[in-house]
C-alpha positions in Angstrom: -10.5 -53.4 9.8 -9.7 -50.8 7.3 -5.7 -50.8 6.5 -5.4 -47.1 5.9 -3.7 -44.2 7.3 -5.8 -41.9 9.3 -6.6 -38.9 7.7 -4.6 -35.4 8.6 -4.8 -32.0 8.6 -2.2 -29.7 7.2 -2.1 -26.5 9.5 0.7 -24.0 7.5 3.5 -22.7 9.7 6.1 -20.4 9.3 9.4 -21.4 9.1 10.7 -19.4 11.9 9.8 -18.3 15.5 10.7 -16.1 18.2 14.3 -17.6 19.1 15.2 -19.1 15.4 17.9 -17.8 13.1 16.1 -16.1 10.0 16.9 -17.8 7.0 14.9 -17.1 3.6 17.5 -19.3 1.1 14.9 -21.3 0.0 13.5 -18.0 -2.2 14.0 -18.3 -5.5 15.9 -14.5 -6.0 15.6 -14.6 -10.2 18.4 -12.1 -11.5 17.1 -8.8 -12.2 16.2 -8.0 -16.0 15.5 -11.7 -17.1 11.4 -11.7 -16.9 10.2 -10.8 -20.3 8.1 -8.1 -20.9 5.0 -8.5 -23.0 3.1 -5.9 -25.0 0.5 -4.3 -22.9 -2.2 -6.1 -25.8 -0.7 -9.4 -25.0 -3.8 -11.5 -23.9 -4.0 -12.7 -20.3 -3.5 -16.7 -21.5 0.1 -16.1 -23.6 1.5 -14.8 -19.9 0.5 -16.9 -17.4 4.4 -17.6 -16.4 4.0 -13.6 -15.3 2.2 -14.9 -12.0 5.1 -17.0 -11.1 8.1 -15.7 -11.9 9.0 -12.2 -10.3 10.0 -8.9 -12.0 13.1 -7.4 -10.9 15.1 -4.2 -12.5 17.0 -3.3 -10.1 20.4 -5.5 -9.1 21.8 -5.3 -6.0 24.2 -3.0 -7.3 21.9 0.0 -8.0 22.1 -0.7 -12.3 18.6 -0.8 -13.8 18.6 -4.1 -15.9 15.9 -5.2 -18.1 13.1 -5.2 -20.5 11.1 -4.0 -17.6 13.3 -0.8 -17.0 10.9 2.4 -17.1 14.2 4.7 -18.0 13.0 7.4 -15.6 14.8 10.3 -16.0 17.0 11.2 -12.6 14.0 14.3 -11.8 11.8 12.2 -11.0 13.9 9.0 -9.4 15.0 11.7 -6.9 11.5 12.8 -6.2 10.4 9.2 -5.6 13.2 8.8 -3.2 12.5 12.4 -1.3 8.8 11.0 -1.0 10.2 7.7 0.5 12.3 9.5 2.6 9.1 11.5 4.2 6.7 9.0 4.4 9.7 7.2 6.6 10.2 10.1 8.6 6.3 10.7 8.8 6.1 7.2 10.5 8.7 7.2 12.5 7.0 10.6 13.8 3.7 9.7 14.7 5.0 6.3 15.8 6.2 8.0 18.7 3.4 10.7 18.8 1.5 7.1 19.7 3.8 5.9 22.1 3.6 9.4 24.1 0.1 9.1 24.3 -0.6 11.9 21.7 -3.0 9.6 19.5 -4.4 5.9 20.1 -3.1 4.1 17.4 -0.7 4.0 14.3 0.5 2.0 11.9 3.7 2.0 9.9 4.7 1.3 6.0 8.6 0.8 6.7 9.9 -1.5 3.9 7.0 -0.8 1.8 7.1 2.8 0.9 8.2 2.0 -2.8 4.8 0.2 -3.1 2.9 3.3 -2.8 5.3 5.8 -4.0 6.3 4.5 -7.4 2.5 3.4 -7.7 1.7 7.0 -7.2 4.1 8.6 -9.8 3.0 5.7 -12.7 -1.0 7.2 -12.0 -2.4 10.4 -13.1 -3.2 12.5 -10.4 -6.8 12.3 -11.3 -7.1 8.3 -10.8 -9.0 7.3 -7.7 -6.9 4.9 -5.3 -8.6 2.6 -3.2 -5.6 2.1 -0.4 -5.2 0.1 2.7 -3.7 1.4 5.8 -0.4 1.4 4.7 -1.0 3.6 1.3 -0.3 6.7 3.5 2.7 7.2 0.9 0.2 8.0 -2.0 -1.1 11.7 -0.1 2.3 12.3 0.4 3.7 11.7 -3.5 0.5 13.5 -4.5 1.1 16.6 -2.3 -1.6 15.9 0.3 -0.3 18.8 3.3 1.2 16.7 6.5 -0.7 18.7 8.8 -3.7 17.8 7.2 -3.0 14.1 7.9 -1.7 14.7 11.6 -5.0 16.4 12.3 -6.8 13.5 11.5 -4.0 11.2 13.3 -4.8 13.4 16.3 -8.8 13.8 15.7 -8.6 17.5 16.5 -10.9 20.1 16.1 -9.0 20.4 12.2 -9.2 17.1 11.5 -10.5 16.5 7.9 -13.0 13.9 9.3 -13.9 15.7 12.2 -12.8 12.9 14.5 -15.0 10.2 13.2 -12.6 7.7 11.3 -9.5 5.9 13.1 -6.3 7.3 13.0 -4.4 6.8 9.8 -7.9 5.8 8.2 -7.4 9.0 5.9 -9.6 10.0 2.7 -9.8 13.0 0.4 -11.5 13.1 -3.1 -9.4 15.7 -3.9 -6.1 13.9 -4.0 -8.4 10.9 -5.3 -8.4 8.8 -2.0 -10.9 6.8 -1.4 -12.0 6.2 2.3 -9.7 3.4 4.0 -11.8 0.9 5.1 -11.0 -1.1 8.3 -13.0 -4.1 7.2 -10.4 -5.6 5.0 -11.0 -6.7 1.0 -13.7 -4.4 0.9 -11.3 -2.1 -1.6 -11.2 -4.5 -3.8 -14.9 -4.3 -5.2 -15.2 -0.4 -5.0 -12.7 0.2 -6.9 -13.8 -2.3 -9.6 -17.4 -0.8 -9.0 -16.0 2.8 -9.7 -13.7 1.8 -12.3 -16.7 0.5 -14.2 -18.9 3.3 -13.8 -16.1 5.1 -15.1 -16.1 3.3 -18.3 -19.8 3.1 -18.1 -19.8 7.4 -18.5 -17.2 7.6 -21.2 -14.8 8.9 -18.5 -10.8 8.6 -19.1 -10.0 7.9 -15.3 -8.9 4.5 -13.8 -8.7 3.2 -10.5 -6.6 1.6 -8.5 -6.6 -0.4 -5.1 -4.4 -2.2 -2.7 -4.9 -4.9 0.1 -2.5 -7.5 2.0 -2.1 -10.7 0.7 -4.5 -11.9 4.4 -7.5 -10.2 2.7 -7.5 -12.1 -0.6 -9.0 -14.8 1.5 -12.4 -12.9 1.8 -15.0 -13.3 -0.9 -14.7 -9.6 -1.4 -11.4 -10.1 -3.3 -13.1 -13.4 -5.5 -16.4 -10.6 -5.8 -14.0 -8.3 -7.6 -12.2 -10.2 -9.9 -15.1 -11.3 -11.0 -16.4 -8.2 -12.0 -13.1 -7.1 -13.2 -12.7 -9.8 -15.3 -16.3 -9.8 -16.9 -16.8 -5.9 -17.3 -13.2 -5.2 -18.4 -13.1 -2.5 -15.5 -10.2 -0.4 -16.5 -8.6 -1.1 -12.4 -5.3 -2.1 -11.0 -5.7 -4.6 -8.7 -2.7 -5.1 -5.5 -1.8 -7.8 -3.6 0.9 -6.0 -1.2 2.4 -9.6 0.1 4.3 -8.0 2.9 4.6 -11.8 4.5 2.1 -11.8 7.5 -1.3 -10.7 8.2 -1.3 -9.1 11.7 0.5 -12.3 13.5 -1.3 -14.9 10.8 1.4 -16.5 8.7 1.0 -15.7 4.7 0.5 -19.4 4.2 -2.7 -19.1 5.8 -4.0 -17.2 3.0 -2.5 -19.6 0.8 0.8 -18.5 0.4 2.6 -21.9 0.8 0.4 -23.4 -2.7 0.9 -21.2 -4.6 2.1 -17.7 -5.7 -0.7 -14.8 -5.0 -0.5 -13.5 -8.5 -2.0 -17.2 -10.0 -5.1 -16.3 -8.4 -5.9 -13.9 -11.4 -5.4 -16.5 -13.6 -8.8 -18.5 -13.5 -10.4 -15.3 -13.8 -8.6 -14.6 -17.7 -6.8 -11.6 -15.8 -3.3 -10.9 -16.6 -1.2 -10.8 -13.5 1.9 -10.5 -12.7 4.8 -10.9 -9.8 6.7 -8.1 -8.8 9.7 -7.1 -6.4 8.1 -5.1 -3.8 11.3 -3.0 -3.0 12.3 -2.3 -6.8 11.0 1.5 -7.3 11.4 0.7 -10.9 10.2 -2.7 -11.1 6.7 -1.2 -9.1 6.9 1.5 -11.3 7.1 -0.7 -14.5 4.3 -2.9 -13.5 1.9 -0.4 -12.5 2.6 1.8 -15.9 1.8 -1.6 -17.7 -1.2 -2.2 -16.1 -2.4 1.9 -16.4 -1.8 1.6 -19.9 -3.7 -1.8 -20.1 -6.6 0.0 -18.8 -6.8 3.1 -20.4 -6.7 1.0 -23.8 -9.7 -0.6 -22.7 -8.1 -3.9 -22.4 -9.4 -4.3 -18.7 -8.3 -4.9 -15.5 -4.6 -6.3 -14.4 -3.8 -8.1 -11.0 -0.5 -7.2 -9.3 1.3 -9.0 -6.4 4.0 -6.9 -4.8 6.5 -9.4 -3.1 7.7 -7.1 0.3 8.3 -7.6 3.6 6.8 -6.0 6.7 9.4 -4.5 8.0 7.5 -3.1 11.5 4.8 -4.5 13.7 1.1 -4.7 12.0 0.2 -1.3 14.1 1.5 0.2 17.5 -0.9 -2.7 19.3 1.0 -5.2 17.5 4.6 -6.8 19.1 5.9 -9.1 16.1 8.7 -10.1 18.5 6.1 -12.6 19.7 5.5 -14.7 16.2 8.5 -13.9 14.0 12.5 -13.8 14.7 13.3 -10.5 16.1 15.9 -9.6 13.4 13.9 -11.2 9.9 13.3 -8.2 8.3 16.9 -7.2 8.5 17.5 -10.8 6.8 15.0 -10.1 4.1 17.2 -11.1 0.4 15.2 -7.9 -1.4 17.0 -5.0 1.0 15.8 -1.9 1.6 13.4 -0.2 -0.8 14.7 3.2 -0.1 18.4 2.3 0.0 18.2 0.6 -3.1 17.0 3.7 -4.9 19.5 5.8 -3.5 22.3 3.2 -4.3 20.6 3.4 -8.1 20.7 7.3 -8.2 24.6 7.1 -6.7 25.1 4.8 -9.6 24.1 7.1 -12.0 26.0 9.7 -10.5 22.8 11.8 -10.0 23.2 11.8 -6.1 25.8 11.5 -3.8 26.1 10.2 0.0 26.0 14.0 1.3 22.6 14.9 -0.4 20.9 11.7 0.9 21.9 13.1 4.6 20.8 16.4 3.4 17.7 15.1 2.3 17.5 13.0 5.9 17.5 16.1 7.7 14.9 18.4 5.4 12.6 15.9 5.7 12.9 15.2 8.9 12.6 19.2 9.6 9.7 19.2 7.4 7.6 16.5 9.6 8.8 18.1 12.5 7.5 21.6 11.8 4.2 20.1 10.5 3.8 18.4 14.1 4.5 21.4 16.0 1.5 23.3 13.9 -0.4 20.1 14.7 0.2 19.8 17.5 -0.7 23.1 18.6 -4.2 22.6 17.7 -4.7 19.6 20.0 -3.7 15.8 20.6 -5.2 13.1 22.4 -4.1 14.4 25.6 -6.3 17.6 25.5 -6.6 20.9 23.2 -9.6 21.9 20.4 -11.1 18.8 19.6 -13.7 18.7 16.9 -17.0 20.2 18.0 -20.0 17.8 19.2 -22.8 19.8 16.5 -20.7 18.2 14.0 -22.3 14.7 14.6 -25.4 15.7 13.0 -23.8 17.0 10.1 -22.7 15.7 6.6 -24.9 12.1 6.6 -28.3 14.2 4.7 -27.9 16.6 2.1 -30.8 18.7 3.8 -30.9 17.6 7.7 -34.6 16.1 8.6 -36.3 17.4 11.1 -36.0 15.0 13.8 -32.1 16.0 13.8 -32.7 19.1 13.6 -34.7 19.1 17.0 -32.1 16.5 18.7 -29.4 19.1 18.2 -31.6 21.8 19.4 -32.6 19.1 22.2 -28.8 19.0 23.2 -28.2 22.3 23.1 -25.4 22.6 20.8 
C-alpha cells in the first residue's frame, strides 16, 4: 500500500455567488501616482514589475497624481467624458431597443467606456483598431454617425453591412475598424499580421486590438505574441480584464496565478497593468505603447483591470453567477464619474454642465433612433434587399452567380 494522498484537482471559483455579500478587500488598491514610469526605450526585461503592479493617476478624489499623468489639457478631458457620456446613453438606448423587440441582441460597455475612449484619443485617427464587442466607444470618439451604427443594430435596408453581420458586430475602414469577429482571440493575430505588413511597406500606421481576459486562453492570443514579439510589429495589444467571461469566472483563464499582463513577459514583450476606470491612466498607457511602436521598438501588451458592470449581452442574466450588487462594490468606481469628479477638481466643469451634458446626449441618441428607426427594425420596415447576397464577395461576379440571381428573379 502506497501512503500517499490521493491526487486533486483544483477547479477555480469565484469568491462570491448569487446570495453572498460582495467583498473585493483582498485587492491590493496601490495609491495612485506611485508606479514608476519608464522611458518608452526601456527594454522589456528592466520592467517586468510593470505586469504586476497596476497604474493609477487618478485618486479617488479626482487629482491626477503621478509620473504617469498625460497633463491633458481640460479640451480634451471634457471631450473624453462627453464621448463616455454617449456611448452610455447609446447602450442604454438600444439595450431597450432589444428588449422591445426592435433588434435580436445587444451588448453593453457600462463600466468600461474609458477603455475604449481614452484608447481612442491616445491613436491617430488613421491607426487600425482591431476591437471586440464592447469597443463600440472607439466609432463614437472617432465620429462614426449613430445612425450609421443603429442601422446595422437594426439590419435595415441602410445598414452598412446590409444585414449580414450580428448586431453590434460593426466595421468601417474608414474610421479604421476592423471587422468584429465573434469567434474570440482571433483580433489578436490580425492586427499583429497588419501591423507587420505595415512595417513591412514603410507605412507610419499602427494597430491596435482588444479582447477579454477569457480569450487569452486560445492559441490565437499565444499565435500573436509570438509574432509580435519576433517581428517587432509596431501593435498594441489589450487584455480588457472586465472579471468574467460570459458566466466563466476570470480564474478560469488563469486569473487566480497570476496577473494577465505576465503573460507578455516570456515573450520579451513589455507589458504593463493598468486601472481600467482611470481615463488618464488608459490614456497614459496607450500613448506609451503608441509611441513604443511608432519608434520601432515593437509591440506592448496592455491589461486593463475593469469590471463588467452589465450582463455579457441582453441573452446573458449575471444575477445567476455573481452577487446582484458587485459591480456597485467594485473599489475602482465609476469610470465616467471619476472623470467628471477630476474635471470638477480642476474647476473646468461643474455639477450643472454634467446634467446638461446628460440631457444633450441623451437628445442626441434619441433623435438618431427616431431617423433609424424610421427606416426599419426588427419588427418590420425596408430591410436590406435580397440581390445584395450576391454582391461584394468577387471583384467581378462569375457567371454562375450571375445566372442564380437571374434564376431568383431579383
Amino acid at each position: 500500500m502506497k501512503n500517499r494522498a490521493a491526487l486533486s484537482l483544483h477547479i477555480p471559483e469565484p469568491k462570491h455567488r448569487p446570495g453572498d455579500a460582495p467583498d473585493f478587500s483582498s485587492i491590493a488598491l496601490p495609491k495612485a501616482g506611485t508606479v514608476p514610469r519608464p522611458q518608452t526605450s526601456a527594454r522589456a526585461q528592466d520592467m517586468t514589475e510593470l505586469a504586476y503592479s497596476l497604474i493609477r493617476v487618478l485618486d479617488f478624489d479626482g487629482t491626477a497624481q503621478g509620473p504617469w499623468n498625460p497633463r491633458l489639457d481640460a479640451e480634451t478631458l471634457r471631450r473624453g467624458l462627453r464621448h463616455m457620456l454617449l456611448t452610455r446613453a447609446f447602450d442604454d438606448r438600444m439595450y431597450r431597443a432589444q428588449r422591445q423587440g426592435k433588434t435580436s441582441f445587444y451588448m453593453k460597455c457600462t463600466g468600461e467606456e474609458a477603455i475604449s475612449i481614452a484608447g481612442a484619443l491616445a491613436l491617430e485617427p488613421s491607426d487600425m483598431c482591431f476591437p471586440s464587442y464592447r469597443q463600440q466607444g472607439i466609432l463614437i470618439a472617432r465620429g462614426y454617425p449613430l445612425v450609421d451604427m443603429m442601422n446595422q443594430v437594426y439590419s435595415n435596408a441602410r445598414d452598412p453591412l446590409k444585414g449580414r453581420q450580428l448586431p453590434i458586430m460593426y466595421s468601417s475602414r474608414e474610421f479604421g475598424f476592423f471587422t468584429i469577429s465573434g469567434n474570440l482571440g482571433t483580433q489578436f493575430p490580425q492586427a499583429v499580421g497588419w501591423a507587420m505588413a505595415s512595417a513591412y511597406k514603410g507605412d507610419d500606421r499602427i494597430a491596435s486590438t482588444w479582447i477579454g481576459e477569457g480569450a487569452t486562453a486560445e492559441g490565437d492570443f499565444h499565435h500573436a505574441l509570438g509574432f509580435a514579439s519576433v517581428y517587432r510589429a509596431p501593435v498594441i495589444l489589450n487584455i480588457v480584464n472586465n472579471q468574467w467571461a460570459i458566466s466563466t469566472y476570470q480564474g478560469i483563464a488563469g486569473g487566480e496565478q497570476t496577473t494577465f499582463a505576465a503573460r507578455g513577459i516570456g515573450y520579451g514583450l513589455p507589458s504593463l497593468r493598468v486601472d481600467g476606470n482611470d481615463f488618464l491612466a488608459v490614456y497614459a498607457a496607450m500613448q506609451w505603447a503608441a509611441e513604443r511602436a511608432r519608434a520601432n521598438l515593437g509591440a506592448t501588451l496592455i491589461e486593463h483591470y475593469t469590471y463588467r458592470a452589465e450582463g455579457h449581452s441582453t441573452s446573458d442574466d449575471p444575477s445567476r453567477y455573481r452577487p446582484a450588487d458587485e459591480s456597485k462594490a467594485w473599489p475602482f468606481g465609476d469610470p465616467v464619474a471619476r472623470l467628471k469628479d477630476h474635471l470638477i477638481a480642476l474647476k473646468e466643469w461643474t455639477e450643472a454642465q454634467h446634467e446638461a451634458a446628460q440631457k444633450e446626449v441623451a437628445e442626441e441618441v434619441r433623435a438618431a433612433q427616431k431617423e433609424a428607426e424610421a427606416v426599419g427594425t426588427l419588427q418590420g420596415g425596408e430591410q436590406p434587399s435580397a440581390k445584395t447576397m450576391f454582391e461584394d464577395v468577387f471583384k467581378d461576379m462569375p457567371w454562375h452567380l450571375r445566372r442564380q440571381r437571374q434564376q431568383t428573379g431579383i
